[in-house]
MMTF fields as JSON, N, C-alpha, C and O atoms, coordinates in Angstrom:
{
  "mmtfVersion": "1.0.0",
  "mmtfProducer": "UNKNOWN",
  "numBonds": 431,
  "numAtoms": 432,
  "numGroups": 108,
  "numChains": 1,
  "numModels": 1,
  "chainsPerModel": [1],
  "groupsPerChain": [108],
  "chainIdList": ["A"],
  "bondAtomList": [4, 2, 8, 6, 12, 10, 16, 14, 20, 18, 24, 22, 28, 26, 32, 30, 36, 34, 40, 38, 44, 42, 48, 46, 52, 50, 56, 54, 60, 58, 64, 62, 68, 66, 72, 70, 76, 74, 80, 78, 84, 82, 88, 86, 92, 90, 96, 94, 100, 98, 104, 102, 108, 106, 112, 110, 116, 114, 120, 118, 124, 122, 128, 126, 132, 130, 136, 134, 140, 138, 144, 142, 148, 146, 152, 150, 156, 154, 160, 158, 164, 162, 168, 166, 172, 170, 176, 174, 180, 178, 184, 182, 188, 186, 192, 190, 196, 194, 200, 198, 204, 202, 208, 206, 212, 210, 216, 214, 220, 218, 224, 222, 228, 226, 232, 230, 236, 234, 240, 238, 244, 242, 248, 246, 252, 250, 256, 254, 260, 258, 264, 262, 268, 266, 272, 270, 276, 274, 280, 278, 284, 282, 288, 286, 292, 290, 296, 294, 300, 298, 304, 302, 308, 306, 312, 310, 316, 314, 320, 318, 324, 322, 328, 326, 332, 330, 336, 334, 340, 338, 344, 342, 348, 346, 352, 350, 356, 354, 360, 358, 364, 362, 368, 366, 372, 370, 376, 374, 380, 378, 384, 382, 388, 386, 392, 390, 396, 394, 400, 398, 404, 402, 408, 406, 412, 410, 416, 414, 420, 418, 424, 422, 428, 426],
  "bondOrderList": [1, 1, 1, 1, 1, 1, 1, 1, 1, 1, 1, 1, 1, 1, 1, 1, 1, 1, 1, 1, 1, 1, 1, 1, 1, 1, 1, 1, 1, 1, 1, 1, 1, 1, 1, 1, 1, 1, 1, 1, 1, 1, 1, 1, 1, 1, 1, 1, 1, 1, 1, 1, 1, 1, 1, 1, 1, 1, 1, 1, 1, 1, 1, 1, 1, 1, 1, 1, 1, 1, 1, 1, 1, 1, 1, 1, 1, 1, 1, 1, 1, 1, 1, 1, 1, 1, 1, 1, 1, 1, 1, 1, 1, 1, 1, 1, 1, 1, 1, 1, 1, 1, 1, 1, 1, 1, 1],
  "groupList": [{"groupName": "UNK", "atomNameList": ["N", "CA", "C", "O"], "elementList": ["N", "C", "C", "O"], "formalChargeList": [0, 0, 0, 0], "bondAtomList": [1, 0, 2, 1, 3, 2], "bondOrderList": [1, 1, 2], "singleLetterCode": "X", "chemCompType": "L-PEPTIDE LINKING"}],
  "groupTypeList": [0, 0, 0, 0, 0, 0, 0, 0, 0, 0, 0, 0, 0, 0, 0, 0, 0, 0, 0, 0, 0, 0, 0, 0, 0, 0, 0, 0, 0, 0, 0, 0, 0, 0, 0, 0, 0, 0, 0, 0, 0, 0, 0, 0, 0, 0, 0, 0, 0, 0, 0, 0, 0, 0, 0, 0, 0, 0, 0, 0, 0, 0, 0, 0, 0, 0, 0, 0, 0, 0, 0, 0, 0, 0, 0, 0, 0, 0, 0, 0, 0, 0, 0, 0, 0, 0, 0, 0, 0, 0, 0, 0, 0, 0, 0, 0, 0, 0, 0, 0, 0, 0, 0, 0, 0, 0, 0, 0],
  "groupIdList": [1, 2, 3, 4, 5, 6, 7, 8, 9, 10, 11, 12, 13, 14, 15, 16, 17, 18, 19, 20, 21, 22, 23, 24, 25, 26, 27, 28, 29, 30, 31, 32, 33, 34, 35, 36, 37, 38, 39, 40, 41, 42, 43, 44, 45, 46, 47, 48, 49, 50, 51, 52, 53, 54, 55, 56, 57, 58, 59, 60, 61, 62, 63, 64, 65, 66, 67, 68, 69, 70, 71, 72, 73, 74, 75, 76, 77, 78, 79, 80, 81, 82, 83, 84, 85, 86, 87, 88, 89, 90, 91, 92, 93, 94, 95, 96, 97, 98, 99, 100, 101, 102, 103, 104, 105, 106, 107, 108],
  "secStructList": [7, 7, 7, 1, 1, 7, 7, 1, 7, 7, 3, 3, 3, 3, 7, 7, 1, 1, 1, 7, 2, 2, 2, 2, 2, 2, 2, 2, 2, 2, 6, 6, 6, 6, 7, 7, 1, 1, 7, 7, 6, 6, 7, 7, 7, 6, 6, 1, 1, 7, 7, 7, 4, 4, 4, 1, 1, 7, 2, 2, 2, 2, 2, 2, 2, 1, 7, 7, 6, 6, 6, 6, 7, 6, 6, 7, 3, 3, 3, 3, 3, 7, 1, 1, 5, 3, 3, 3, 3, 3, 6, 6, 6, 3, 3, 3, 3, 7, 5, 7, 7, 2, 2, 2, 2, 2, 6, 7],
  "xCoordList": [194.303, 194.109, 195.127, 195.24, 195.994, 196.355, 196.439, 196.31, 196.707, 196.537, 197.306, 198.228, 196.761, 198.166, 199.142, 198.838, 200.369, 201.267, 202.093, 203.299, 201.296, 201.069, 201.546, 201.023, 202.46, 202.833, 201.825, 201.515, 201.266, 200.593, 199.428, 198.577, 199.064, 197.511, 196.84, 197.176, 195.742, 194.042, 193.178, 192.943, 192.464, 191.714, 190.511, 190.436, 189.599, 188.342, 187.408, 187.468, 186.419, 185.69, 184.162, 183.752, 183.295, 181.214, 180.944, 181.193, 180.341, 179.442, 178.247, 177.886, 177.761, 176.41, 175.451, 175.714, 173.635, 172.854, 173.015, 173.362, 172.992, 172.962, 173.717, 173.215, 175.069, 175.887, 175.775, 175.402, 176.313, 175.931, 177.517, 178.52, 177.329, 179.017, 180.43, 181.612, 179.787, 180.998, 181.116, 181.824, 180.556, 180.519, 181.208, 182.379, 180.898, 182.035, 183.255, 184.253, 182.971, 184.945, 185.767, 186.873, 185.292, 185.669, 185.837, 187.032, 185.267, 185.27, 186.741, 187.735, 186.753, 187.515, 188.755, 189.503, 188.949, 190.127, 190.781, 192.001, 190.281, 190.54, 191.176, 192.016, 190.093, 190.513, 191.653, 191.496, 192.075, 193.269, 194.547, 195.574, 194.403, 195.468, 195.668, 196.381, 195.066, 194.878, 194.939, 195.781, 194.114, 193.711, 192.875, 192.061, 192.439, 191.197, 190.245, 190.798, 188.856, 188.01, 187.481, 186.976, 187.837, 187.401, 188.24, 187.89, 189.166, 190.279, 189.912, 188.685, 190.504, 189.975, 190.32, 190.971, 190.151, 190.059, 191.394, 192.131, 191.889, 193.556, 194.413, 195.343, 194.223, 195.522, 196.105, 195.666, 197.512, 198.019, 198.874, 199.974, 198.754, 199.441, 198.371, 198.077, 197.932, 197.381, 197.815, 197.033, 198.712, 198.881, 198.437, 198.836, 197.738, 196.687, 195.119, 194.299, 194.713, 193.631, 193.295, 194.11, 192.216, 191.843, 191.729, 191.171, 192.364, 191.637, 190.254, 189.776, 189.441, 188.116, 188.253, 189.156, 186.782, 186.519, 186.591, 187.224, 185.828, 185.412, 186.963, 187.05, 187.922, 188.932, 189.266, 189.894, 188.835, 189.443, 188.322, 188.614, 186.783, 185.576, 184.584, 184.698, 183.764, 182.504, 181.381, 180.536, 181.724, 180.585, 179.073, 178.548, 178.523, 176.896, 177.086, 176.584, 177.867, 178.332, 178.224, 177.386, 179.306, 179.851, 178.664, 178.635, 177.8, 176.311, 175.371, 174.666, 175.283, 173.734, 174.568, 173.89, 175.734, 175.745, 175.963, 175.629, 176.322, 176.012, 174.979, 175.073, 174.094, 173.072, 172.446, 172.364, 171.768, 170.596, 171.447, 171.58, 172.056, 172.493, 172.213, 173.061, 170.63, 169.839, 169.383, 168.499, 169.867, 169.596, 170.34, 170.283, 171.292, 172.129, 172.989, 173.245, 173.693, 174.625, 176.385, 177.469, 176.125, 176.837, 178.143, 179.155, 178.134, 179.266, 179.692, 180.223, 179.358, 179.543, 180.599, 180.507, 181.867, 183.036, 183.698, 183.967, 183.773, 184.529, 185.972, 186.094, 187.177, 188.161, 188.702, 188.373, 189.769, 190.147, 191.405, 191.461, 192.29, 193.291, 192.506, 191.479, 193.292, 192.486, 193.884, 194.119, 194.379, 195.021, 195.911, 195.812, 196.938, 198.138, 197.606, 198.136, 196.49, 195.71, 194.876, 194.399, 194.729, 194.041, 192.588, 192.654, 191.452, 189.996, 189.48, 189.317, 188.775, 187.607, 186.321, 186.332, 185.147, 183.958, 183.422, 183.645, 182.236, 181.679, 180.282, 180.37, 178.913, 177.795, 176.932, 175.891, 177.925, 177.396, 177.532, 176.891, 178.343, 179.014, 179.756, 179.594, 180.686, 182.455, 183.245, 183.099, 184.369, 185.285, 186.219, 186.056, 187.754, 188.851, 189.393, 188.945, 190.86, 191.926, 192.903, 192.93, 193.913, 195.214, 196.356, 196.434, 197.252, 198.426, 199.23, 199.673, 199.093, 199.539, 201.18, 201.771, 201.808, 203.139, 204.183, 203.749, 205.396, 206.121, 206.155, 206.004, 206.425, 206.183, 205.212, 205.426, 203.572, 202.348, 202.545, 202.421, 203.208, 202.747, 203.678, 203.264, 204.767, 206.248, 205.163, 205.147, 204.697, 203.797, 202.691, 202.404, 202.196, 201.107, 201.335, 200.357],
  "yCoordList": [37.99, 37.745, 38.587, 39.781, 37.929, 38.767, 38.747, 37.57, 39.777, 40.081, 38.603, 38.064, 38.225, 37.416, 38.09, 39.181, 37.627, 38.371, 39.456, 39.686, 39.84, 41.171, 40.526, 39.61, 41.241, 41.135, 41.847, 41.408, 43.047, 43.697, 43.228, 43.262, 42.957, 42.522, 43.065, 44.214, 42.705, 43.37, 43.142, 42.028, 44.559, 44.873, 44.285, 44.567, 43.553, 43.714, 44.002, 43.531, 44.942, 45.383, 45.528, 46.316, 44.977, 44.978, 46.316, 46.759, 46.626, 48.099, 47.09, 46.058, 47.95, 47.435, 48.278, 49.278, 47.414, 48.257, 49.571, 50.386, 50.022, 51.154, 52.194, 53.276, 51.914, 52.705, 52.758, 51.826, 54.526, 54.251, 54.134, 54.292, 53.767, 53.517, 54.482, 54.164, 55.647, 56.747, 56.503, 57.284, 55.702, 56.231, 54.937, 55.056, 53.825, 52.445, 52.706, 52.662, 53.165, 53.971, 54.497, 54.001, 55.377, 56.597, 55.248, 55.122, 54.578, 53.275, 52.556, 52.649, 51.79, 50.996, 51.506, 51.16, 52.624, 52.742, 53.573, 53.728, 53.854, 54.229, 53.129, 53.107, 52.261, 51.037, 50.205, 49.016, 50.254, 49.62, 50.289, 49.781, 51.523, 52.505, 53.36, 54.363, 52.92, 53.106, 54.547, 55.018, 55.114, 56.585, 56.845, 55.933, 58.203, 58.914, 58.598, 58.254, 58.764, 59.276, 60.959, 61.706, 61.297, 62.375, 63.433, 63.203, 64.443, 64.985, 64.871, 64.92, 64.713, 64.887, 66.384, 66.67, 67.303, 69.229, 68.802, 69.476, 68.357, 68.248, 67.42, 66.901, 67.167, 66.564, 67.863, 68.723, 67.345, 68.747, 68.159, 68.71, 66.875, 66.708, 65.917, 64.753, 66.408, 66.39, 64.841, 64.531, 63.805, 62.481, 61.709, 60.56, 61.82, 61.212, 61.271, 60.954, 61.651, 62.11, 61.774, 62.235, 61.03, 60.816, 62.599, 63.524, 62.703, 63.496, 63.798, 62.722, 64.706, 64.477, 63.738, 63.875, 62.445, 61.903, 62.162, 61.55, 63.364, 64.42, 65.001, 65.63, 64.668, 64.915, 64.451, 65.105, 62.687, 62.079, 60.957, 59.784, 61.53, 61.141, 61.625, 61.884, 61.742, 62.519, 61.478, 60.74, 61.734, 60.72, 60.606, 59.493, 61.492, 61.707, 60.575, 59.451, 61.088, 59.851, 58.686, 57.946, 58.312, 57.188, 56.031, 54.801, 56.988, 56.247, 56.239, 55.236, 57.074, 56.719, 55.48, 54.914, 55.274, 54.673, 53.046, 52.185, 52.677, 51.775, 51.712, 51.097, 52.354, 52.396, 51.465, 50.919, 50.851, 49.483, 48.112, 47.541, 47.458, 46.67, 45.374, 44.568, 45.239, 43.672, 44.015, 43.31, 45.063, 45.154, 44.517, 44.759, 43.328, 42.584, 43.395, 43.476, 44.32, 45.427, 44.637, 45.22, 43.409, 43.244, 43.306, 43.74, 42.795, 42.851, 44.221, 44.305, 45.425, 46.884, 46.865, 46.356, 47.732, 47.903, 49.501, 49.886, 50.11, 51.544, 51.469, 51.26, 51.66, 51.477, 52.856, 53.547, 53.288, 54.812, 54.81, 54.02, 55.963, 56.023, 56.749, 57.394, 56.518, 57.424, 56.996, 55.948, 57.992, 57.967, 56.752, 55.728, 57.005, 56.071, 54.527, 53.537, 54.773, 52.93, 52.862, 53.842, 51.601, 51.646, 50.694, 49.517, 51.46, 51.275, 51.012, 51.851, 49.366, 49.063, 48.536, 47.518, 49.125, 49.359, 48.631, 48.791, 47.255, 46.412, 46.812, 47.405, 46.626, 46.995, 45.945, 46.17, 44.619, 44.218, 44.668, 44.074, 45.81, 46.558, 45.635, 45.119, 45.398, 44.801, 46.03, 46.447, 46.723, 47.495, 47.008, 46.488, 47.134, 46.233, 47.515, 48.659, 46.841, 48.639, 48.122, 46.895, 48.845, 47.694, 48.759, 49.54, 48.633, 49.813, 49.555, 48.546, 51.121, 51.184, 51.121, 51.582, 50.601, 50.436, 52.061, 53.205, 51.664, 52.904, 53.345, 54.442, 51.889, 52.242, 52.686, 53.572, 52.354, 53.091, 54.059, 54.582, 55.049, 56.316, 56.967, 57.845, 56.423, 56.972, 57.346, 58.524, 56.689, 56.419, 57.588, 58.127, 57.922, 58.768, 60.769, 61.514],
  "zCoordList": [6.983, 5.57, 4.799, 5.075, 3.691, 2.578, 1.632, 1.295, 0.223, -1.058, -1.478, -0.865, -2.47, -3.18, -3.852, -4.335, -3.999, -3.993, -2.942, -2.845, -2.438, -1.365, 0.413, 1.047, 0.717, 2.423, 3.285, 4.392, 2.729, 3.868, 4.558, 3.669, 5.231, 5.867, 5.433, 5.146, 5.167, 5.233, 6.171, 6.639, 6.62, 7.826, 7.11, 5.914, 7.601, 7.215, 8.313, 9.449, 7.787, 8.168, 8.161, 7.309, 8.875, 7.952, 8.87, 9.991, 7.779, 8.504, 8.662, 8.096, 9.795, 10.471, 9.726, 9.057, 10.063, 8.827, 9.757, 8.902, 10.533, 11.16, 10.706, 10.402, 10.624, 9.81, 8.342, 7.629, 7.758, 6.516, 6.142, 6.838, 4.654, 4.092, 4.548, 4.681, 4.693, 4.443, 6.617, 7.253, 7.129, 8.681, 8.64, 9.0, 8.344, 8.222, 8.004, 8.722, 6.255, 5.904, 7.271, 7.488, 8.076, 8.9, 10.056, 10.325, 10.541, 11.823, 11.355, 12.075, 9.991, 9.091, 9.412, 10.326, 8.317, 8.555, 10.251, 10.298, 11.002, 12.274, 13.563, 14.463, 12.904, 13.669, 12.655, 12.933, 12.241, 11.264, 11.147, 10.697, 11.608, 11.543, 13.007, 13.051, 13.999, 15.107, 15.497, 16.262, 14.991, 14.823, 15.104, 15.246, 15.387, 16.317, 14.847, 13.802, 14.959, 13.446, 13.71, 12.872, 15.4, 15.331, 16.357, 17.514, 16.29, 17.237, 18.369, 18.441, 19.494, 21.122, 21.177, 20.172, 21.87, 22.087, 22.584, 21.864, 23.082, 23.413, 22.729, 23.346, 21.307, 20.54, 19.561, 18.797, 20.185, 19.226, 18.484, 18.495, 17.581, 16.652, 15.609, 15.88, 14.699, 13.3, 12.823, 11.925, 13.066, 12.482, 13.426, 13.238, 14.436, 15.621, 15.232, 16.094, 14.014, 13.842, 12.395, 11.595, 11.833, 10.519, 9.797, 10.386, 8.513, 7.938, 7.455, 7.095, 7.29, 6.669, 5.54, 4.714, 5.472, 4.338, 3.382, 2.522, 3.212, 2.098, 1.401, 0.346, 2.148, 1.181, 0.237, -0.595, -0.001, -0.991, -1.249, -1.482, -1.169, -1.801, -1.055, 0.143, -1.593, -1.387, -0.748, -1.257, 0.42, 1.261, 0.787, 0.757, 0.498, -0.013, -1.266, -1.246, -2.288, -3.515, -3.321, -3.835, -2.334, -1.488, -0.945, -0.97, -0.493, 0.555, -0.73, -0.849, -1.559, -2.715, -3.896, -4.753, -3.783, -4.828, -4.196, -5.01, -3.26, -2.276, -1.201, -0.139, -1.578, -0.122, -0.138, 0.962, -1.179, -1.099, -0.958, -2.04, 0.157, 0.571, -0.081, -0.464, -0.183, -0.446, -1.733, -2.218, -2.44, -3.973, -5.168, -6.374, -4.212, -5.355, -5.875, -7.076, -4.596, -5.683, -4.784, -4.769, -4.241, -3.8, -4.543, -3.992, -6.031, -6.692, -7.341, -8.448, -6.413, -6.643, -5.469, -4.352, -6.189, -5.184, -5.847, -6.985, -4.519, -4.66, -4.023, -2.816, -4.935, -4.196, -4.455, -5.419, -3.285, -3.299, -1.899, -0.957, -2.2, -0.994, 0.063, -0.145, 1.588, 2.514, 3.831, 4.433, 3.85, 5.405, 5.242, 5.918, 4.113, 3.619, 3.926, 4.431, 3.454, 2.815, 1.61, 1.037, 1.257, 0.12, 0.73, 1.082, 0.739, 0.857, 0.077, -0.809, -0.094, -0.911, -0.468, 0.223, -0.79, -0.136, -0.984, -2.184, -0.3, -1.713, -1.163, -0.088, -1.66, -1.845, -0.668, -0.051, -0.659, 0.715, 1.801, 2.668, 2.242, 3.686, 4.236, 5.342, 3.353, 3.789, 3.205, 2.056, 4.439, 3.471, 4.112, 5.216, 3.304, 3.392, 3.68, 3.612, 4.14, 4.796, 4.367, 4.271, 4.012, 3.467, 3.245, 2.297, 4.338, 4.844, 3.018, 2.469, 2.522, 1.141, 1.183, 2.159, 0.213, 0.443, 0.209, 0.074, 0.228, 0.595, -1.533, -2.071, -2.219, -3.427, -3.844, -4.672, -3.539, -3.682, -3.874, -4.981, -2.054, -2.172, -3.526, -4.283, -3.59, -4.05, -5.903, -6.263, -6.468, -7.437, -7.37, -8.439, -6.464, -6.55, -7.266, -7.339]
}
């Protein structure tokens, strides 16, 4: 799938009810960027490895303001950067991954 206008692909992704939002995010973009979500005790290079969530949103936030799935909050969407992509989380537990461009970052 992609943006209109837009070359880059989009990952999509459903969190299961099991998972909560901020544990999807962390699955999402890992699997889209083909990255650890959590270091192995023997990687010694830091760009093999997601940064913490909590760097660039507050997971607790993240899960209460999307948590009620079947509460019709489907047309609720959090979008935010994370690990040179742009993440949008909708209230049904679809989050999209979408490798940010070189102009994006150049912008930030």
């Amino acid at each position: 799938m992609t943006s209109e206008g837009m070359q880059q692909p989009i990952f999509t992704y459903e969190i299961s009810p099991s998972e909560s939002f901020s544990e999807g995010v962390i699955a999402a973009v890992a699997e889209a960027s083909g990255t650890d979500a959590i270091a192995p005790k023997d990687a010694a290079d830091s760009a093999e490895v997601l940064e913490p969530l909590y760097t660039v949103v507050d997971p607790d936030a993240l899960n209460a303001l999307l948590r009620d799935r079947d509460s019709g909050q489907d047309g609720v969407e959090v979008s935010f950067a994370y690990h040179d992509h742009e993440v949008t989380v909708s209230g049904g537990g679809r989050v999209e991954v979408e490798r940010r461009s070189t102009t994006d970052e150049a912008s930030d």
